[in-house]
VEXVEXMI-954599 format. One record per residue (C-alpha): residue number from 1; x, y, z. Coordinates in Angstrom, 1 decimal, m for minus. Each point is the difference from the previous one (the first is absolute). Layout:
N
<site pos="NUM" c1="X" c2="Y" c3="Z"/>
...
END
This chain:
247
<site pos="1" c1="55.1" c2="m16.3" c3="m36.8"/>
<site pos="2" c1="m0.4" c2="m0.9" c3="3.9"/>
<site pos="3" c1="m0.1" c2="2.2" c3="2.8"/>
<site pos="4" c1="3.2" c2="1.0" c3="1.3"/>
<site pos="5" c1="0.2" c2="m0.5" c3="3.9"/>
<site pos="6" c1="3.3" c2="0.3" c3="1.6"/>
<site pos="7" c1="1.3" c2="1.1" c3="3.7"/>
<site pos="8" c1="m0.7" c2="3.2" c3="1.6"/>
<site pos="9" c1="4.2" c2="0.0" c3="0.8"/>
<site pos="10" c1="0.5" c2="m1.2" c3="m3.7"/>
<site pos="11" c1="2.0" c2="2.2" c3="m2.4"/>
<site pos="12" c1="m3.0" c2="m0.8" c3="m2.4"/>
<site pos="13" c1="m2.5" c2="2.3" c3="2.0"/>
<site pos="14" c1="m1.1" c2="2.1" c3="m1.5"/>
<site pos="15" c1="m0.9" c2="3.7" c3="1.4"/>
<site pos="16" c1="m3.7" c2="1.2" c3="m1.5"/>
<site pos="17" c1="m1.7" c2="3.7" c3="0.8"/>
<site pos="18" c1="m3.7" c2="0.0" c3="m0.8"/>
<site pos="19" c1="m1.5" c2="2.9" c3="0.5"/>
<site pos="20" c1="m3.8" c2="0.8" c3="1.3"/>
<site pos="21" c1="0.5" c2="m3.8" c3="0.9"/>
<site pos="22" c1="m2.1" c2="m0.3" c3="3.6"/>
<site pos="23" c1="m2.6" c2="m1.9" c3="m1.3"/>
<site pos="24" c1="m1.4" c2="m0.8" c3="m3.4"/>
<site pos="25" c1="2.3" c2="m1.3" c3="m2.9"/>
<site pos="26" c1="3.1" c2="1.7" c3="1.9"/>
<site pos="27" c1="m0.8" c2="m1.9" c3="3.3"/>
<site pos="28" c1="m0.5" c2="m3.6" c3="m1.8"/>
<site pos="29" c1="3.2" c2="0.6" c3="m1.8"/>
<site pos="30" c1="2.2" c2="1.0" c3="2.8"/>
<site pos="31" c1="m1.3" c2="m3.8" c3="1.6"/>
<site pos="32" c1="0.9" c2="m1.5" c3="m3.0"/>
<site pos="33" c1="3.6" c2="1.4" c3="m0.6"/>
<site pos="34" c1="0.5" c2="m0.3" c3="3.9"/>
<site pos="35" c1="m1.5" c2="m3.7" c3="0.0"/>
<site pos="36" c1="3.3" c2="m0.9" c3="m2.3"/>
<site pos="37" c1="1.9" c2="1.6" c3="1.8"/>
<site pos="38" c1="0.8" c2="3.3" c3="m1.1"/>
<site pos="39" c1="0.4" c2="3.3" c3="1.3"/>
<site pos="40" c1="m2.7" c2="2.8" c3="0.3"/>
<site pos="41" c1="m0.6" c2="3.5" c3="0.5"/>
<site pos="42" c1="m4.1" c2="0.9" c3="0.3"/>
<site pos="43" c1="m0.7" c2="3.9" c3="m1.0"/>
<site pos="44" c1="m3.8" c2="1.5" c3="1.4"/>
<site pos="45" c1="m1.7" c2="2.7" c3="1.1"/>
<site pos="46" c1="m1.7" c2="m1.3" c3="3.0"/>
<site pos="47" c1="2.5" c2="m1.0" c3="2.5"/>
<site pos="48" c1="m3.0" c2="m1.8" c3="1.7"/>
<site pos="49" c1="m0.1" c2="m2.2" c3="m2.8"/>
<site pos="50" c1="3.5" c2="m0.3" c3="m0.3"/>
<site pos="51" c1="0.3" c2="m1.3" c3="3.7"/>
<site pos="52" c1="m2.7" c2="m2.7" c3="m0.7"/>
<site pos="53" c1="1.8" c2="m1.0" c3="m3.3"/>
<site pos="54" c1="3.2" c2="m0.4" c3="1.8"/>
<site pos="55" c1="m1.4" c2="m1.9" c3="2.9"/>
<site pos="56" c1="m1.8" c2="m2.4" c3="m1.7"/>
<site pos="57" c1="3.0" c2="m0.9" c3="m2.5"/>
<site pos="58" c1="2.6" c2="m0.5" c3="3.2"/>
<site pos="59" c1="3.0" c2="0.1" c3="m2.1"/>
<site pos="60" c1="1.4" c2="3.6" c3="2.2"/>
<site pos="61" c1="3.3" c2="m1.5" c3="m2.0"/>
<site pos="62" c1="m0.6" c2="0.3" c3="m3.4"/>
<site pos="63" c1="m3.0" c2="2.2" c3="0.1"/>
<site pos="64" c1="0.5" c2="4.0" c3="0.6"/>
<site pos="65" c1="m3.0" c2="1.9" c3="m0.3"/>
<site pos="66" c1="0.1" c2="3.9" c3="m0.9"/>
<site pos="67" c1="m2.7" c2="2.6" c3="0.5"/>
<site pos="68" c1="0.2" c2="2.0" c3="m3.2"/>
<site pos="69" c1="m2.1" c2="1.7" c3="m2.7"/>
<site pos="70" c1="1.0" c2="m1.7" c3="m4.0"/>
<site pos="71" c1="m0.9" c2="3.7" c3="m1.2"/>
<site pos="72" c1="2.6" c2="1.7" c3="2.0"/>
<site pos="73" c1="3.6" c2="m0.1" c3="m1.4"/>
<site pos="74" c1="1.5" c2="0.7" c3="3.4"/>
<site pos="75" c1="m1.8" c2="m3.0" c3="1.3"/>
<site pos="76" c1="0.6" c2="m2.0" c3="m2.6"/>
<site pos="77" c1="3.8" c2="0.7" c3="m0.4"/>
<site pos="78" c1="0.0" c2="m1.2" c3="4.0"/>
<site pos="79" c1="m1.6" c2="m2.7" c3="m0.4"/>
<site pos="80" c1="2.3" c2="m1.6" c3="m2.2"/>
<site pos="81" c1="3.2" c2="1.7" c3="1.8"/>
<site pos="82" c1="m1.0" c2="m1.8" c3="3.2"/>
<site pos="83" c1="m0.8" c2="m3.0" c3="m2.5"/>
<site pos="84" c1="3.7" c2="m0.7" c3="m0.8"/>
<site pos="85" c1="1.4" c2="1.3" c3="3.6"/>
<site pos="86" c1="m2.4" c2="m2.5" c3="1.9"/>
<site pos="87" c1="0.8" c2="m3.3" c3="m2.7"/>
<site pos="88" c1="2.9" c2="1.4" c3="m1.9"/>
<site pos="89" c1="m1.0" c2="0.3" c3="m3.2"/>
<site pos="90" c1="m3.4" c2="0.2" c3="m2.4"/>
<site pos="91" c1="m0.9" c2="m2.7" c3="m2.8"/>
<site pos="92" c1="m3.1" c2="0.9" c3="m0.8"/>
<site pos="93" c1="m3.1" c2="2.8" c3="0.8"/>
<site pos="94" c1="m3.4" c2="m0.7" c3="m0.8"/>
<site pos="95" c1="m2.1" c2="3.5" c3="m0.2"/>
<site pos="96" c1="m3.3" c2="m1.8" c3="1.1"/>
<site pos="97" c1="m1.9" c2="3.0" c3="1.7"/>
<site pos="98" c1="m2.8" c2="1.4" c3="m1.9"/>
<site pos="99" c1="m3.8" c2="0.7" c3="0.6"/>
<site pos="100" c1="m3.3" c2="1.6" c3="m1.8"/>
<site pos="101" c1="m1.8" c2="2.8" c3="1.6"/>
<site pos="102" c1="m3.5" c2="m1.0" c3="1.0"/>
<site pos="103" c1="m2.1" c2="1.5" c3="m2.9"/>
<site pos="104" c1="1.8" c2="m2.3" c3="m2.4"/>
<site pos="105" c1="m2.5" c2="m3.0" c3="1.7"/>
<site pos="106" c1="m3.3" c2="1.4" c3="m0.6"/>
<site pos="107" c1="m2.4" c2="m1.6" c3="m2.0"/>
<site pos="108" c1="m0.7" c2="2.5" c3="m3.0"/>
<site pos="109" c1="1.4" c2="3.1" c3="m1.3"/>
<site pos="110" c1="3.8" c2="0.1" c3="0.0"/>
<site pos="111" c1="2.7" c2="1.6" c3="2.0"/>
<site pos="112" c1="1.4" c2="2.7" c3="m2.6"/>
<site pos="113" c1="m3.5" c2="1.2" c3="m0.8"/>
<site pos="114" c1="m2.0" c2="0.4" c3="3.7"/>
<site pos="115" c1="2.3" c2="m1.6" c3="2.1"/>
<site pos="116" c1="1.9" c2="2.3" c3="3.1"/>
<site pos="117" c1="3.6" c2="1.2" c3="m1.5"/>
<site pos="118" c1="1.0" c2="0.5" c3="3.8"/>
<site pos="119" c1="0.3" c2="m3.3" c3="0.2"/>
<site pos="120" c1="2.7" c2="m0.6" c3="m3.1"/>
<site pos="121" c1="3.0" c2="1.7" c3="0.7"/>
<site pos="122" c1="1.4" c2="m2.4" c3="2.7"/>
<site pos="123" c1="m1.1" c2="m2.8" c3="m2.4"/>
<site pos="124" c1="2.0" c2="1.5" c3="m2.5"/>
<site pos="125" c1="2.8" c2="0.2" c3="1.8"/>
<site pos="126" c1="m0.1" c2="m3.3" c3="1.4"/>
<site pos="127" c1="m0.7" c2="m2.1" c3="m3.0"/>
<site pos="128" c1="2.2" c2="2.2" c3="m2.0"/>
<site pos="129" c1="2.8" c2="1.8" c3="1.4"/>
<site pos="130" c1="0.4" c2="m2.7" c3="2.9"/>
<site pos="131" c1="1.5" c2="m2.4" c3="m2.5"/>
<site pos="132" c1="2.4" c2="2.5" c3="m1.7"/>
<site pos="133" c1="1.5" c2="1.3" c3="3.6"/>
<site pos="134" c1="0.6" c2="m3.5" c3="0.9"/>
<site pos="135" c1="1.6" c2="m1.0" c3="m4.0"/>
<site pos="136" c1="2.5" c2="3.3" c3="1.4"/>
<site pos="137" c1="0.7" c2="m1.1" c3="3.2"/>
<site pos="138" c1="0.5" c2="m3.9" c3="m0.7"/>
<site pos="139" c1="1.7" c2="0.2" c3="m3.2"/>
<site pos="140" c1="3.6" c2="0.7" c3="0.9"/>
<site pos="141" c1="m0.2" c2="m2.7" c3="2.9"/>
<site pos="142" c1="m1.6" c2="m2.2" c3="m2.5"/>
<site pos="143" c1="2.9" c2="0.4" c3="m2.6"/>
<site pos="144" c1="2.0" c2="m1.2" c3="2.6"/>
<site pos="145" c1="m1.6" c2="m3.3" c3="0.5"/>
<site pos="146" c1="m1.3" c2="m0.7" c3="m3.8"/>
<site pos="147" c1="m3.4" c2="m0.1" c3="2.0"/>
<site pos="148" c1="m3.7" c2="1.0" c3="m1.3"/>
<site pos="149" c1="m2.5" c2="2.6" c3="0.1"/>
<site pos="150" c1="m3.3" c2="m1.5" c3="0.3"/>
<site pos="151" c1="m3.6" c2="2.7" c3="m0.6"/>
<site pos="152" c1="m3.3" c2="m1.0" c3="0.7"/>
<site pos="153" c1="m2.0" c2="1.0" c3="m2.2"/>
<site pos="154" c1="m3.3" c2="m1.1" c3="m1.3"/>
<site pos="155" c1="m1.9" c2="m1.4" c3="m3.1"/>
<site pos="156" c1="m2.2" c2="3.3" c3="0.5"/>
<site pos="157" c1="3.2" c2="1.2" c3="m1.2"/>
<site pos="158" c1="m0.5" c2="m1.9" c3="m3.3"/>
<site pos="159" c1="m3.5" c2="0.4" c3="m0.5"/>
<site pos="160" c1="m1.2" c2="3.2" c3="0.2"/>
<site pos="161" c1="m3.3" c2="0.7" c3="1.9"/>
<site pos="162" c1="m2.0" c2="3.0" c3="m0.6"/>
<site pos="163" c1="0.6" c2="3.2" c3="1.8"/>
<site pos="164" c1="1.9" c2="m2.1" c3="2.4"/>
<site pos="165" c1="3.2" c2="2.2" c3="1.6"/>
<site pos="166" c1="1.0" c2="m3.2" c3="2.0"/>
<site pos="167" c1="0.3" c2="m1.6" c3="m3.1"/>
<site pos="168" c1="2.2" c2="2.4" c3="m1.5"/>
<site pos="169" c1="2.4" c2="0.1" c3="2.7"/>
<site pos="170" c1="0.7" c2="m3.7" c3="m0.5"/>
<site pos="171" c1="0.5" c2="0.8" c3="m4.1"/>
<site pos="172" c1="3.1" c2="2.4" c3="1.4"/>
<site pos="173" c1="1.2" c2="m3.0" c3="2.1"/>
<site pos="174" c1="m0.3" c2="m2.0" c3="m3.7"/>
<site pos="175" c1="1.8" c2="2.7" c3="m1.5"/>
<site pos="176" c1="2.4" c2="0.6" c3="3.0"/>
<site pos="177" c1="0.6" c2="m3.7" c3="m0.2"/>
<site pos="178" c1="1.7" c2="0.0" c3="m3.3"/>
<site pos="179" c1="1.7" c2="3.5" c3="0.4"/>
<site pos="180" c1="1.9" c2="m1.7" c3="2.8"/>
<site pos="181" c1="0.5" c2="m3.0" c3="m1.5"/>
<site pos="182" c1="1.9" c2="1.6" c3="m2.6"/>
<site pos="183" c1="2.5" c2="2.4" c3="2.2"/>
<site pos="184" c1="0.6" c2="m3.1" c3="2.4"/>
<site pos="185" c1="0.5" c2="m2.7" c3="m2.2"/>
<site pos="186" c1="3.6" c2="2.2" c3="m0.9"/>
<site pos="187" c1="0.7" c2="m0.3" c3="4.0"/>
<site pos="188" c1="m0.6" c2="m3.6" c3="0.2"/>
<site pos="189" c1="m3.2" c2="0.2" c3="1.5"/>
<site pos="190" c1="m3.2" c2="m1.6" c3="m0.9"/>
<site pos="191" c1="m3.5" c2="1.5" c3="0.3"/>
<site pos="192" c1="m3.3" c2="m2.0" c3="0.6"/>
<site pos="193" c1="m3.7" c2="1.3" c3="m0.5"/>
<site pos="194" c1="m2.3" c2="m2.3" c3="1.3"/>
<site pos="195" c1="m3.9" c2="0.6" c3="m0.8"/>
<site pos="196" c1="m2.3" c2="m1.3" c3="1.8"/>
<site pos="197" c1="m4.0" c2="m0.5" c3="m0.9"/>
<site pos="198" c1="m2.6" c2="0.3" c3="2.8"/>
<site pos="199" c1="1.5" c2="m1.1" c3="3.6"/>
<site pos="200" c1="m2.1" c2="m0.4" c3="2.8"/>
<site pos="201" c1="2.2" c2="2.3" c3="2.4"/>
<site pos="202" c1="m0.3" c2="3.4" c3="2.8"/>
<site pos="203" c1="0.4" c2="1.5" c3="m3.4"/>
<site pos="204" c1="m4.1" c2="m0.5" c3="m0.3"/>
<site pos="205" c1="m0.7" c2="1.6" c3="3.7"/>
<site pos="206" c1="m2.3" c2="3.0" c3="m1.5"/>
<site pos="207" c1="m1.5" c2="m3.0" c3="m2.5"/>
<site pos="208" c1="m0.7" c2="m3.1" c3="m0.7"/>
<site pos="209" c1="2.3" c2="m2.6" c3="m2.4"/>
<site pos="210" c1="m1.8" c2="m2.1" c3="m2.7"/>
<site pos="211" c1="m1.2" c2="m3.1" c3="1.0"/>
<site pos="212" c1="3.0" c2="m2.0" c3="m2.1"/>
<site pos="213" c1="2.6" c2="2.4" c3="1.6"/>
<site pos="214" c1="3.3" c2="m1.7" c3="0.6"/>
<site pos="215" c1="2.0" c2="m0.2" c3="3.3"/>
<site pos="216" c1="3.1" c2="1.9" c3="0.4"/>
<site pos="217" c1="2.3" c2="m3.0" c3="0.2"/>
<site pos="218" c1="0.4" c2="m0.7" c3="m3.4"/>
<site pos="219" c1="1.2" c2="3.5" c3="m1.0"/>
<site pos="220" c1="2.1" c2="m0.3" c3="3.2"/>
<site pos="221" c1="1.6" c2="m3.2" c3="m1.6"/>
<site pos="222" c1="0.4" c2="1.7" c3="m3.4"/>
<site pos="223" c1="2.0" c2="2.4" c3="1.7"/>
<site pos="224" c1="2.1" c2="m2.5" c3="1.6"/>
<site pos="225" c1="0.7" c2="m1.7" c3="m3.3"/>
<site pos="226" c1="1.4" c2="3.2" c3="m1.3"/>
<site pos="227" c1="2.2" c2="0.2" c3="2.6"/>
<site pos="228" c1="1.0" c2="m3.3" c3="m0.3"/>
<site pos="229" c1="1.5" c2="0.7" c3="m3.9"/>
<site pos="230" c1="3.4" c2="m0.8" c3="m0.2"/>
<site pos="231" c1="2.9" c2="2.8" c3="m0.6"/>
<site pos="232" c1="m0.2" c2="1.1" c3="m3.6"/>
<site pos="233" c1="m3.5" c2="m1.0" c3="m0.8"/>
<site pos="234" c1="m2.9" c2="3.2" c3="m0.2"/>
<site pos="235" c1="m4.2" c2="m1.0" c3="0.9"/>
<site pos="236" c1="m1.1" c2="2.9" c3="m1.6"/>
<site pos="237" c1="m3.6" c2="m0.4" c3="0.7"/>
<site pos="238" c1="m2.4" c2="m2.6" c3="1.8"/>
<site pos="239" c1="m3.6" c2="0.3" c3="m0.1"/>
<site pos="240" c1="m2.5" c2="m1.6" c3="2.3"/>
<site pos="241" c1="m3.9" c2="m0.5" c3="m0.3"/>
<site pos="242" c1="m2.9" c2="m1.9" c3="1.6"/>
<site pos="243" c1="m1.7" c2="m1.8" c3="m1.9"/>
<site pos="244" c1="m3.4" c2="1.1" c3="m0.8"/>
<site pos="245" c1="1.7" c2="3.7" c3="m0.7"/>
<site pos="246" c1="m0.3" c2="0.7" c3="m3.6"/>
<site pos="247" c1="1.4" c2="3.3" c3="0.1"/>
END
């Protein structure tokens, strides 16, 4: 299937909201989508980073950007509100923010066993809860227009790794995945986890990525070939690894 590119003024634009999106995966997606013409709304915590994002792109037309936290429900619930007032309506939401807490980079030991538990609850939260708050905001705009909810989750969600809480977030994301898949698929709506392997990205600020680590803009074109699925047809789940990871 090719690439679907059409008018910003088309009726086929599309209106996307990718959270935690202000650089990273999120960023290279939001160029992609608004590359072909579609619509965007950016989610972040840094509004600093938001400004640059939106700068850069130069699409003030299709692009809105929103300060707001994906592990707050009022937030969240906003940003999709002002979503549909700004562009009229939602076709898909892509719950893209996520992070690890530092100690799940250091070399030995593992996180559950010595690393800092201060550092896990906003993890938690984000990986986790971010993606379910979104799923209840989106889903009754999503019903509306037969569109798709896309979660990012990981293949360290499908391999476990020792002692490794970042990991086990992305196994609820796996789990979440499904669990909404079912419940929307009766609304019409269809539900994409995409996994991706190592990727060299800010993700990797407090570490370093393997040496055969991937760059984002595959996973950002995986994502656009979910949302390129016609009307009727459900990507359940797209996985994406370097080569050279054998994990």
């Amino acid at each position: 299937m090719t690439a679907t590119t059409v008018p910003p003024s088309s009726p086929e634009a599309k209106t996307v909201l990718i959270t935690g999106a202000s650089s990273g995966i999120g960023a290279l997606t939001a160029r992609l989508l608004l590359d072909r013409g579609h619509r965007v709304t950016v989610t972040g915590r840094d509004p600093h980073k938001l400004d640059t994002f939106a700068r850069a792109t130069g699409r003030p037309k299709q692009l809105m950007t929103l300060v707001a936290d994906a592990a707050d429900w009022d937030e969240t619930q906003d940003a999709v509100i002002r979503t549909v007032d700004r562009f009229g309506h939602l076709d898909a939401a892509v719950a893209n923010a996520g992070f690890t807490s530092t100690d799940h980079f250091r070399a030995g030991g593992t996180a559950i066993s010595d690393g800092d538990p201060a550092l896990w609850p906003s993890m938690v939260l984000t990986n986790v809860l971010g993606p379910a708050l979104l799923a209840r905001a989106a889903l009754p705009h999503l019903q509306d227009s037969r569109g798709r909810l896309v979660l990012i989750g990981s293949v360290a969600g499908l391999k476990n790794a020792p002692g490794n809480l970042y990991s086990a977030t992305k196994w609820a994301v796996t789990g979440l995945a499904e669990n909404l898949r079912m419940h929307a698929t009766t609304l019409g709506v269809g539900v994409t986890l995409i996994a991706p392997g190592m990727t060299d990205t800010p993700f990797w600020d407090d570490g370093a990525p393997p040496p055969f680590a991937m760059p984002a803009g595959p996973v950002a074109e995986a994502i656009g070939f979910a949302l390129d699925q016609p009307t009727g047809v459900d990507l359940n789940t797209l996985t994406i690894r370097p080569i050279g990871q054998p994990i």
